[in-house]
C-alpha positions in Angstrom: 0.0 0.0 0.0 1.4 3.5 -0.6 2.3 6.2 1.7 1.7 9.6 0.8 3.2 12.6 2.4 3.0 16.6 1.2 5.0 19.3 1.0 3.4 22.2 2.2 6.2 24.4 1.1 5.9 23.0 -2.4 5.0 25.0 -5.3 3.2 21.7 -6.7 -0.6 22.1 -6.0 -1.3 19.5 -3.0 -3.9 17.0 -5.5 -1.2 17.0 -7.9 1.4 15.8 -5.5 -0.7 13.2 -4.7 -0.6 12.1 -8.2 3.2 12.6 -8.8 3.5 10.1 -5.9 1.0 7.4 -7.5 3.2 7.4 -11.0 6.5 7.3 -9.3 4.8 4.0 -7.5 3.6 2.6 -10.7 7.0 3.3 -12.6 8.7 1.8 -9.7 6.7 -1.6 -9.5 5.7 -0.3 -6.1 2.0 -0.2 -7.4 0.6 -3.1 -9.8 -2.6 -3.6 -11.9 -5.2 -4.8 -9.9 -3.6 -3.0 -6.1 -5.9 -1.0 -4.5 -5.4 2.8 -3.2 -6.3 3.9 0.2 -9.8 5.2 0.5 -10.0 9.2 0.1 -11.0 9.5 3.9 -7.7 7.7 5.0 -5.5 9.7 2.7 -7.0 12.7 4.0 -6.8 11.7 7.6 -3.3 10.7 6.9 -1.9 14.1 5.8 -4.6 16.3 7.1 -6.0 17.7 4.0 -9.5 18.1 2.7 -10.9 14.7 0.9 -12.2 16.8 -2.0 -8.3 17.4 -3.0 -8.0 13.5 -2.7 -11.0 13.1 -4.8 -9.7 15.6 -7.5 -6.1 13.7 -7.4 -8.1 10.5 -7.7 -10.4 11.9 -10.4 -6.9 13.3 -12.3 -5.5 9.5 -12.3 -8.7 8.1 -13.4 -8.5 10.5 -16.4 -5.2 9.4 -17.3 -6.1 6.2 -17.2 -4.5 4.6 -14.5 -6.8 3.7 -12.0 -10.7 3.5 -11.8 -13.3 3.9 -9.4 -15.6 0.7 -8.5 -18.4 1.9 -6.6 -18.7 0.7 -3.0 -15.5 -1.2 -3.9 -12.5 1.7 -3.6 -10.0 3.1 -6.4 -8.2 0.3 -8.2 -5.1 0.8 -10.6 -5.3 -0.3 -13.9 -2.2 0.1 -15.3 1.4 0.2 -15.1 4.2 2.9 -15.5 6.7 0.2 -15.1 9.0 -1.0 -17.8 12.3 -2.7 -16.0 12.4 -5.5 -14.0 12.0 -5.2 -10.0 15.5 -6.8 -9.7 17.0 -4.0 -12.6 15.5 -1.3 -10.7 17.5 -3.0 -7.3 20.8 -3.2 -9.2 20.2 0.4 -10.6 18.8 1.6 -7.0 22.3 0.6 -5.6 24.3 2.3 -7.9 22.8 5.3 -7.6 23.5 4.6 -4.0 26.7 4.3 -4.4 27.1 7.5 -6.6 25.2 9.3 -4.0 27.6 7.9 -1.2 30.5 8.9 -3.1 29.0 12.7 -3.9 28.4 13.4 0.3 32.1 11.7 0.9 32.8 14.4 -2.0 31.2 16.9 0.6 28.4 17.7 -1.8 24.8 18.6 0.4 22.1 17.1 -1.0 20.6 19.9 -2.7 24.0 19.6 -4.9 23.4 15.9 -5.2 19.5 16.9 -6.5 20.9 19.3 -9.1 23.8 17.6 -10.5 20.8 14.6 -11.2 18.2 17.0 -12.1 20.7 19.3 -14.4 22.4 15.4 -15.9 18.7 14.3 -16.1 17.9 17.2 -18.3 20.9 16.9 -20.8 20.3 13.5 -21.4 16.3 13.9 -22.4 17.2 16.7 -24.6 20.0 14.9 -26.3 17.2 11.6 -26.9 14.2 14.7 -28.0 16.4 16.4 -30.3 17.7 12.6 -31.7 
């Protein structure tokens, strides 16, 4: 089952957050076809926030697609985000541990660590978009 948590500081609107959480599950196998999501009224409970901001997120992932609504049953996802294997996510899970272990040894913070990823991220999807 997933966890969420918000980031009231965020410039991400809370629903949306929500939703960013539930694709990250599904494109890390953390969330399968067929896995239900906690009920509205335990999400909001969970992070304090207002179930009509869990409904929209809900609604917003129904829209896309990846889960649906079964009256009286819950929210159920549909579909996956998921293309590698659990066990080639692992072995690429601990190198990037191992990268990251080697930035902070490096003395980098981890707001360094975030943008040397976000800033290699970037090159490397504008290389594949302008291929």
């Amino acid at each position: 089952m997933i966890g969420f948590h918000i980031t009231a500081s965020s410039a991400v609107p809370t629903y949306m957050q929500l939703v960013e959480q539930v694709r990250q599950a599904l494109r890390l196998g953390r969330l399968q076809p067929g896995d239900r999501l906690p009920t509205v009224r335990a999400v909001a409970a969970a992070v304090a926030i207002n179930p009509n901001t869990v409904l929209k997120a809900y609604r917003e992932l129904e829209h896309e697609g990846l889960v649906e609504g079964r009256p009286g049953q819950g929210t159920y996802v549909v579909r996956s985000l998921s293309a590698p294997s659990p066990q080639t996510l692992d072995t690429l899970r601990r190198s990037l541990e191992s990268w990251v272990d080697q930035a902070r040894q490096a003395g980098l913070e981890p707001e360094h660590i975030r943008a040397v990823v976000d800033s290699t991220i970037r090159s490397l999807l504008e290389v594949e978009e302008s291929a």
